[in-house]
C-alpha positions as CSV (number, residue, x, y, z in Angstrom):
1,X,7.9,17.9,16.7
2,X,8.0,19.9,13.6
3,X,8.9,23.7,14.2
4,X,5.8,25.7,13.4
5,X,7.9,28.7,11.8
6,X,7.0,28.8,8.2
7,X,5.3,26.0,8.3
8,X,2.4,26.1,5.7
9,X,-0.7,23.7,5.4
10,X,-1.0,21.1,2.5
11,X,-4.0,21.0,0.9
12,X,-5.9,18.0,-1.3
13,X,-9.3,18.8,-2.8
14,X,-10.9,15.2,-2.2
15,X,-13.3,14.7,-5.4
16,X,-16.5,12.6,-5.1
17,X,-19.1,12.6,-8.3
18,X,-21.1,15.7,-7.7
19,X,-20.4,16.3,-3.9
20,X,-19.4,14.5,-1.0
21,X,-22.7,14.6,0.7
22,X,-24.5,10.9,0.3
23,X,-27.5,13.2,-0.6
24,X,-25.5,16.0,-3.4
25,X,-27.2,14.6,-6.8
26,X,-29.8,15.8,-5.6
27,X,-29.6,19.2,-4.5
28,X,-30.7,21.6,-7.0
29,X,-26.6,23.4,-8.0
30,X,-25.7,19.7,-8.7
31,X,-25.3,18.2,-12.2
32,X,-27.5,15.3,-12.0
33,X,-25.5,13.1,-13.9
34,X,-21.9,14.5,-12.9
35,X,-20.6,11.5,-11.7
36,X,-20.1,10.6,-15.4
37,X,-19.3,14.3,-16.7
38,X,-15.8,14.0,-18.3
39,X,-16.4,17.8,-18.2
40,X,-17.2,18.0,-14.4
41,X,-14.6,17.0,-13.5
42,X,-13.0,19.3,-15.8
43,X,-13.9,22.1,-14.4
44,X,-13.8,20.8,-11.0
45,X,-9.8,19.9,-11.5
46,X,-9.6,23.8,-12.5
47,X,-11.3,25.9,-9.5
48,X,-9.1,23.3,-7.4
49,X,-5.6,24.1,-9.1
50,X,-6.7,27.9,-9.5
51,X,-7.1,27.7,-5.6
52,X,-3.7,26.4,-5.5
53,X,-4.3,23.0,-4.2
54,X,-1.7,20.2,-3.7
55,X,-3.7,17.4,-5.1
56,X,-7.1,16.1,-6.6
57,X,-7.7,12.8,-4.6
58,X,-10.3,10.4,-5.9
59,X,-11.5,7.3,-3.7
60,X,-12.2,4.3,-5.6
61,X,-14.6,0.8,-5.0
62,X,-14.7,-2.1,-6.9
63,X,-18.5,-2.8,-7.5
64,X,-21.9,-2.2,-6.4
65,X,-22.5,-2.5,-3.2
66,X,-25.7,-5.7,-2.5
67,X,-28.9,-4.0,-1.1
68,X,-32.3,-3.9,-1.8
69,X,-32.9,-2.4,-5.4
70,X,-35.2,0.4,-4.6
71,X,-32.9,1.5,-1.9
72,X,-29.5,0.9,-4.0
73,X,-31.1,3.5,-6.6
74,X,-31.1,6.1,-4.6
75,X,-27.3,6.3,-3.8
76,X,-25.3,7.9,-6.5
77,X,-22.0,7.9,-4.3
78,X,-21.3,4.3,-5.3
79,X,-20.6,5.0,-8.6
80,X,-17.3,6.2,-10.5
81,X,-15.3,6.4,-13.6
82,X,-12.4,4.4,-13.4
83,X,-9.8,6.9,-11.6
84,X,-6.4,6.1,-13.5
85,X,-8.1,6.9,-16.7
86,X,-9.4,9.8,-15.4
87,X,-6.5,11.7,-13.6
88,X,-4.5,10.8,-17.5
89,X,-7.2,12.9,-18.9
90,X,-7.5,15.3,-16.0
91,X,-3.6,15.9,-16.4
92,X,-3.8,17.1,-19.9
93,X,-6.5,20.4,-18.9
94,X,-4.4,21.1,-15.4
95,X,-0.5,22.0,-15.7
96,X,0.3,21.9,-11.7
97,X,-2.1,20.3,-9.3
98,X,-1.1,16.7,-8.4
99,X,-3.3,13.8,-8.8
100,X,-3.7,11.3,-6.6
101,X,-5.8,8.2,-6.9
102,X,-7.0,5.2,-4.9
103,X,-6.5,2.0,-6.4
104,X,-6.5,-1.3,-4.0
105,X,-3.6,-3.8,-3.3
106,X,-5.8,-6.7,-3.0
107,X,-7.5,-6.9,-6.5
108,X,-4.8,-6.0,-9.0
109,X,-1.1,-7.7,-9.3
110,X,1.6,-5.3,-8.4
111,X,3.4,-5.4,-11.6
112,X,-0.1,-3.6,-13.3
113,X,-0.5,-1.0,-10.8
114,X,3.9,0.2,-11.0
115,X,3.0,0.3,-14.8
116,X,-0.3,2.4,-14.6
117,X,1.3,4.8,-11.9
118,X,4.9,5.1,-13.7
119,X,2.8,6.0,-16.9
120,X,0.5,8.6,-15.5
121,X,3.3,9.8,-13.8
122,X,5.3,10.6,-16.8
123,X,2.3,11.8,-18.4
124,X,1.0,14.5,-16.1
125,X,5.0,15.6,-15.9
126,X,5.5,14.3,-12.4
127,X,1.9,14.9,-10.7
128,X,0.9,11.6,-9.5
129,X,0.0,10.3,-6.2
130,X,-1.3,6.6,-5.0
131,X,-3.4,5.8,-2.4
132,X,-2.8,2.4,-1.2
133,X,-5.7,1.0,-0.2
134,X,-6.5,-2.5,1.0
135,X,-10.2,-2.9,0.0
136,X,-12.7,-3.7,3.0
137,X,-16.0,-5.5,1.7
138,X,-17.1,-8.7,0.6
139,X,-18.9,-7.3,-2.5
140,X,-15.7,-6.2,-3.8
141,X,-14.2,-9.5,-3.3
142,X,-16.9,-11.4,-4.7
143,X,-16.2,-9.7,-8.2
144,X,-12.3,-11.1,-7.9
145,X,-13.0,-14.9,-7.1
146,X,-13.6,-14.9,-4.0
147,X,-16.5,-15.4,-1.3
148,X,-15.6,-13.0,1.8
149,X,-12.8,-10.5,1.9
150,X,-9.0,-11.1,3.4
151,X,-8.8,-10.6,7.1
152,X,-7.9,-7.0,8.1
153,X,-4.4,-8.5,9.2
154,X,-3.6,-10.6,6.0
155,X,-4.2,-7.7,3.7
156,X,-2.1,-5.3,5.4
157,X,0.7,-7.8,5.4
158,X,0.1,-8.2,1.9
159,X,-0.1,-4.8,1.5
160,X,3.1,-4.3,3.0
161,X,4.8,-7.0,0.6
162,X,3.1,-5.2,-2.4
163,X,4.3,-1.7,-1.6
164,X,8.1,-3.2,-1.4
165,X,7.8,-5.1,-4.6
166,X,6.1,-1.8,-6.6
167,X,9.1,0.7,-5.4
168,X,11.3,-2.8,-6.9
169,X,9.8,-2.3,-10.1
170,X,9.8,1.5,-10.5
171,X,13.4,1.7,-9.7
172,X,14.2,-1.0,-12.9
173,X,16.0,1.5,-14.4
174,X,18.1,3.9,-12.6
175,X,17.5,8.1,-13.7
176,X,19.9,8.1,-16.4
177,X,19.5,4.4,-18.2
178,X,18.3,5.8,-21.3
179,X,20.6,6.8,-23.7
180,X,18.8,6.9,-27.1
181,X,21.6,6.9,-29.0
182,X,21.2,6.7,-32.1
183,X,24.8,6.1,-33.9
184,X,25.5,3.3,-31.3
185,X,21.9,1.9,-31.6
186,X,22.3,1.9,-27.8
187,X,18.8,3.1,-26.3
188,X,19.4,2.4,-23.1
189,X,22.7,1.2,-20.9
190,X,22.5,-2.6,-19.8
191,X,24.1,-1.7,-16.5
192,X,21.6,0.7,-15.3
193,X,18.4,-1.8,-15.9
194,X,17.6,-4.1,-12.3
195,X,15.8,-7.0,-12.7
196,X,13.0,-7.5,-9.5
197,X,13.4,-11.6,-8.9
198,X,11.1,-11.1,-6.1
199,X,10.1,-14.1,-4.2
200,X,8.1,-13.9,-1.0
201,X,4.6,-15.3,0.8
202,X,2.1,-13.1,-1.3
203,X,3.8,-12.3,-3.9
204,X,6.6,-13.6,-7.3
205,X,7.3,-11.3,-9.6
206,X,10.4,-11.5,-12.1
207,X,10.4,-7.9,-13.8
208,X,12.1,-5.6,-14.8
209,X,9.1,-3.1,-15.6
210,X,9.7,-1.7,-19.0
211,X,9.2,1.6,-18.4
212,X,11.5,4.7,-18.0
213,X,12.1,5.5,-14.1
214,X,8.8,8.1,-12.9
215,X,9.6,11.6,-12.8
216,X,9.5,12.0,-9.0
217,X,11.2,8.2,-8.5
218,X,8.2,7.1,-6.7
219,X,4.6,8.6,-7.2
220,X,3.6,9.9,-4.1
221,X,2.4,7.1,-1.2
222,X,-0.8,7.7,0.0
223,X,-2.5,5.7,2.7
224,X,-5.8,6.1,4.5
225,X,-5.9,3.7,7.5
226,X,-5.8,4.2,10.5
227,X,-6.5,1.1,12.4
228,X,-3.4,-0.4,14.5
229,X,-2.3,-1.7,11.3
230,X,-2.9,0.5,8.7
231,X,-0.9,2.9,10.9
232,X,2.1,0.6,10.6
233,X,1.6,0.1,7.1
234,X,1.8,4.0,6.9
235,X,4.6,4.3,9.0
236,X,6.7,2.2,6.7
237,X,5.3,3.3,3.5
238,X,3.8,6.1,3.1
239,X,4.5,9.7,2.9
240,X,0.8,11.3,3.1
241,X,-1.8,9.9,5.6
242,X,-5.7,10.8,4.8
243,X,-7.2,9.7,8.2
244,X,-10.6,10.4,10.4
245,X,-10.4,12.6,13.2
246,X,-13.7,14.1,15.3
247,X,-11.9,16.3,17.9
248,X,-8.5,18.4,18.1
249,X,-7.6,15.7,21.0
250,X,-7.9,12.5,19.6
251,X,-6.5,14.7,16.2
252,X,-3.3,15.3,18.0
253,X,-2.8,12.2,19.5
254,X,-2.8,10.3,16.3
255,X,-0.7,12.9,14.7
256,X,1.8,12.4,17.5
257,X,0.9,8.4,17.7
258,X,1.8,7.9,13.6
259,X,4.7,10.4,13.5
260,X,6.4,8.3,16.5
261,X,6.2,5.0,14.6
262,X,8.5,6.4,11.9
263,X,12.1,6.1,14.0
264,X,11.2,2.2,13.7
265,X,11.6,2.5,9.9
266,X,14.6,5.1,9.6
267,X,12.3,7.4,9.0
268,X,11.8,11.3,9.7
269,X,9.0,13.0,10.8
270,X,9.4,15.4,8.0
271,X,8.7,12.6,5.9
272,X,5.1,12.2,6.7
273,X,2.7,14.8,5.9
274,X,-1.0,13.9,8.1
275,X,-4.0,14.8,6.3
276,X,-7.1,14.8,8.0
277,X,-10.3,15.1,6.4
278,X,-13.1,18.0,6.5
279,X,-16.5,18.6,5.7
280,X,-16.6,22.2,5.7
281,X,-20.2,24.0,4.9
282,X,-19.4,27.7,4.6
283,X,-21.9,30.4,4.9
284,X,-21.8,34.5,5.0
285,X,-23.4,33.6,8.6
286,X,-23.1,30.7,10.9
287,X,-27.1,30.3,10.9
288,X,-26.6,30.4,6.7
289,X,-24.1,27.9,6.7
290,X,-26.0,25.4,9.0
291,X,-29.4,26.1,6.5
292,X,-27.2,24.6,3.7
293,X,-26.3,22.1,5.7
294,X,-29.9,21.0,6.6
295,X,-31.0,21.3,3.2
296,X,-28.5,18.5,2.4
297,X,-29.6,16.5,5.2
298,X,-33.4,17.0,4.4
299,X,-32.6,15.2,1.1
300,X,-31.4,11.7,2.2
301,X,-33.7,8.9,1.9
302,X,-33.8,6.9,4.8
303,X,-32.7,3.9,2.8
304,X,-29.4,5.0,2.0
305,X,-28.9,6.4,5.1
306,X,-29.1,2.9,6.5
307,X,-26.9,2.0,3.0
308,X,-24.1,4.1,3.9
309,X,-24.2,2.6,7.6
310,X,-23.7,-1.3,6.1
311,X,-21.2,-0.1,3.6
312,X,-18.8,0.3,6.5
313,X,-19.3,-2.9,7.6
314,X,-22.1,-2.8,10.2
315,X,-25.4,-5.0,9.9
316,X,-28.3,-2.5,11.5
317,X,-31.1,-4.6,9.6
318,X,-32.5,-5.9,13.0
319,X,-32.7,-2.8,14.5
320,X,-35.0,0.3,13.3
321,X,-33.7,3.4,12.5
322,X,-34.7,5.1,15.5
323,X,-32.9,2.4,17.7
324,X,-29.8,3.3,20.3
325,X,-27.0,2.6,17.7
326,X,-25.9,-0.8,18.6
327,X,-22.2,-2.3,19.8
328,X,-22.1,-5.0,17.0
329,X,-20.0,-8.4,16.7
330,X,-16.3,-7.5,15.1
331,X,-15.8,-7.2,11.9
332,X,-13.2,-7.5,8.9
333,X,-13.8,-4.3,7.2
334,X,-13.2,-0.2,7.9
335,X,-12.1,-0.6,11.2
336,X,-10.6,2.8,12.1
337,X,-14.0,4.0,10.8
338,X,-16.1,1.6,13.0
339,X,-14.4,2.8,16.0
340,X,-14.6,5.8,15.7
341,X,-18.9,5.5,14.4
342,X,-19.3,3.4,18.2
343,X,-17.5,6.6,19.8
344,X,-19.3,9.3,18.2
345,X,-22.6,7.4,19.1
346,X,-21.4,6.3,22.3
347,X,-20.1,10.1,23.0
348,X,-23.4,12.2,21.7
349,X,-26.0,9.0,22.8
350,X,-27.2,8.7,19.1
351,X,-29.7,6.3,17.3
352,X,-28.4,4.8,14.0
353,X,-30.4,7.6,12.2
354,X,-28.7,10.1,13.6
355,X,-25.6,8.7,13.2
356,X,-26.0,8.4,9.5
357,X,-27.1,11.8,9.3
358,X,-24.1,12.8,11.3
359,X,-22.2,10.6,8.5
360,X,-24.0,11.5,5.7
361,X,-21.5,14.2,4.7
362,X,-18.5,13.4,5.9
363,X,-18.7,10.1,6.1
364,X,-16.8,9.8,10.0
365,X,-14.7,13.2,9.2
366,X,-14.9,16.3,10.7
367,X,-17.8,18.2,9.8
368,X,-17.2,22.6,10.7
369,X,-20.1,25.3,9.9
370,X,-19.3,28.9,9.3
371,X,-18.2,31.9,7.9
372,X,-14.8,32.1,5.7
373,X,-13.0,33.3,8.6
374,X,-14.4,31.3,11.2
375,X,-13.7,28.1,8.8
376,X,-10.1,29.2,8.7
377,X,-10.1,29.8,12.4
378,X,-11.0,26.2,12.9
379,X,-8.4,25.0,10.4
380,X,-5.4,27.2,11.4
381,X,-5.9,25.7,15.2
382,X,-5.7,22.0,14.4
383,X,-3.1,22.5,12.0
384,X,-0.7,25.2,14.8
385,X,-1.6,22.6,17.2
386,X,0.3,19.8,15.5
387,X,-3.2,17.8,15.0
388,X,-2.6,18.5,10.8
389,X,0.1,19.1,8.5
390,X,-2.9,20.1,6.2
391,X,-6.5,18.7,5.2
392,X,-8.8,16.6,2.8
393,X,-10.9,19.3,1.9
394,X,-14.3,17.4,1.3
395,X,-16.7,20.1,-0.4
396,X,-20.3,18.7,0.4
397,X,-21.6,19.7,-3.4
398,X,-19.4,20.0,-6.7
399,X,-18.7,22.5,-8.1
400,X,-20.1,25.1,-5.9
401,X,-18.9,24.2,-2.5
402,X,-15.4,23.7,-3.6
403,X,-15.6,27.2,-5.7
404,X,-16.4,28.5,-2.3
405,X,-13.8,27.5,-0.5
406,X,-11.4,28.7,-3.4
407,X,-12.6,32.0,-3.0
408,X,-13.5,32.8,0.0
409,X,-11.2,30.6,2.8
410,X,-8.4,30.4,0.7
411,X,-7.4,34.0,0.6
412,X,-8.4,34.0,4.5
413,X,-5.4,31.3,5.1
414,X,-3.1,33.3,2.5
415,X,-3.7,36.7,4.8
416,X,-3.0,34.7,7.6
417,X,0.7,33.0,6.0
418,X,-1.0,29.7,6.5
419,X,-1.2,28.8,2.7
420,X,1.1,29.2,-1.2
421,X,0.0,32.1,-2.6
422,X,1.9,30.3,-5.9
423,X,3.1,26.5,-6.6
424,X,6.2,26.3,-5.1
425,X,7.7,23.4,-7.4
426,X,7.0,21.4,-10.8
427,X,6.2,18.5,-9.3
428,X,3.6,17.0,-7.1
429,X,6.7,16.1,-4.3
430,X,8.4,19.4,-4.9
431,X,4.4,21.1,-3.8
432,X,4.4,19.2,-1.1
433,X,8.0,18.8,0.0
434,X,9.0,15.8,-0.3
435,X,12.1,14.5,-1.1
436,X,12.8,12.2,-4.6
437,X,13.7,8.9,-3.4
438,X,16.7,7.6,-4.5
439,X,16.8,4.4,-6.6
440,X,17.5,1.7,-4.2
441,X,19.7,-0.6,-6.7
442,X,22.0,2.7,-8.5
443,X,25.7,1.3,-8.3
444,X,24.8,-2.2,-8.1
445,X,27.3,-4.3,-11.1
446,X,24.7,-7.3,-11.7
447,X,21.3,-6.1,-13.1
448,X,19.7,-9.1,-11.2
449,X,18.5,-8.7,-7.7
């Protein structure tokens, strides 16, 4: 394990339209229509970087998710502006925080998403960040030809092939290719350009990608799963691991769990930075903080409580709300998550309303009440106890709940040594320390792989 001296947490400011509460468009600081507001998120991107954050992370779906219409209007949380167009804006009115977007690996071809990512990469000067994602629900696949989703084991192989042919394609060009030389009409040198060939079961792609090598070599690699095999996936590819954790116990065990698999891939434990995510509702009292909370609560319509429950996979329609949460037939969807919704219900003996009350906000992540320094309290023991290298900070309403945190938690981890008190590099990896990866093909003599 990681030595804890001067070891400081990471820490991604994970943006949702005006709040991550399922209820925040409706609470009375929230811009109504925020989820649309090019200048939300403006301003959102600028408390986050002035508190010093690591990255802006945005989730992503692909379409509307089926339900009845009255009960579909309701949920604001389902809609989004498309995130790679967004973070290119974002990187123009931010100069350091990283940005970090979800886009899946089942509904667009690898050689599009190395181009988007190498672009908004060169754009925002070496800031970006993608979270590999494998897309879990049939109304996502319904908008790209087909009737039911993958199973959970196909797209994580594909994934796997998809994440080996994208690294392929950003390292076309090794880091000094281009010569733009004008006298010699030479712009860049033929030796130095790696053509892709890739042939394998998901996947043929020729390349080379004709863009300029990213500024950090690779964006960063993101991945949220946690199931069996979105942990292997993560061991192998990625370098920062958004996951669900209820309790410092099951917290350390998958932080020990994930951090063991890397040995399998060469891999170092330094190399993998664990980022659990957090609700956290912050009060001058513990009694105020829990009054915001249930002011949030009181706002959810039962309909989109029930919504939020079938988004992840889980049919409750035969049941009423009131009913012992049920132990449903398996499903292909968020599996880590369904796991751990059957354990929190099974733990606390919950009905389905209560469980999508207890979701509501968090959506299956940890959910801590309290003061400034009782939130950093909380914090500072998962992350000395190895359960965290850092966290997803999840502020239930935008822009006031993250404001808060900027202001009154952050300087409680900065008194404490737990946090930057100024961005320590130029680049997203550099922030985050991470090494840049070398280009696999540099010293190659045929430019055809």
């Amino acid at each position: 394990m990681s030595n804890q001296v001067n070891r400081q947490m990471h820490l991604n400011a994970f943006i949702m339209g005006t709040g991550q509460h399922l209820a925040a468009w409706r609470h009375p600081l929230s811009q109504r229509d925020g989820v649309f507001s090019i200048s939300h998120y403006k301003q959102v991107a600028q408390i986050a970087e002035k508190g010093l954050f690591d990255a802006l992370f945005f989730a992503d779906n692909l379409g509307l998710q089926p339900a009845p219409p009255e009960s579909r209007a309701q949920n604001a949380n389902f809609f989004s502006l498309e995130p790679i167009t967004l973070l290119s804006y974002l990187s123009a009115v931010t100069e350091h925080i990283g940005l970090i977007s979800t886009v899946s690996a089942s509904y667009l071809e690898p050689f599009h998403l190395a181009r988007k990512f190498a672009s908004l990469d060169h754009i925002s000067n070496g800031r970006a960040g993608w979270n590999l994602v494998t897309s879990a629900t049939d109304f996502e696949a319904r908008n790209f030809a087909l009737d039911n989703q993958r199973d959970h084991s196909l797209r994580y192989r594909r994934a796997a092939e998809y994440a080996k042919i994208v690294k392929g394609l950003w390292d076309s060009f090794e880091d000094d290719a281009f010569t733009f030389n004008k006298e010699s009409a030479q712009f860049y040198q033929p030796d130095k350009l790696h053509e892709l060939n890739y042939r394998g079961e998901h996947f043929t792609v020729k390349g080379p990608l004709h863009i300029r090598r990213p500024v950090q070599g690779y964006p960063v690699m993101v991945q949220a799963g946690s199931s069996e095999d979105g942990q292997e996936l993560a061991a192998e590819t990625a370098e920062v691991v958004f996951t669900a954790q209820q309790t410092l116990q099951d917290a350390v065990a998958f932080y020990q769990g994930l951090k063991s698999r890397l040995a399998k891939y060469g891999r170092r434990e330094d190399e993998l930075l664990i980022l659990p995510g957090v609700y956290p509702v912050i009060g001058k009292t513990e009694q105020e903080a829990k009054a915001k909370y249930q002011q949030l609560q009181d706002l959810i319509p039962e309909a989109s409580g029930l919504l939020l429950i079938h988004h992840f996979g889980l049919d409750v329609t035969k049941y009423g709300p009131d009913d012992p949460f049920p132990e449903l037939p398996h499903s292909e969807g968020f599996q880590s998550r369904i796991k751990l919704l059957y354990e929190l219900a099974l733990r606390e003996n919950l009905t389905i309303r209560q469980v999508f009350q207890r979701v509501a906000g968090g959506r299956g992540h940890w959910t801590i009440f309290g003061t400034p320094a009782s939130i950093a309290d909380q914090l500072e023991e998962w992350f000395t106890n190895f359960a965290a290298d850092g966290f997803n900070v999840m502020p239930p309403l935008l822009p006031s709940g993250l404001s808060e945190f900027v202001e009154q938690v952050i300087p409680e981890l900065q008194g404490r040594g737990l946090f930057r008190t100024a961005y320590e590099g130029r680049t997203l990896r550099e922030n985050l320390g991470l090494k840049r990866p070398q280009n696999q093909y540099a010293g190659y003599t045929s430019n055809t792989f």
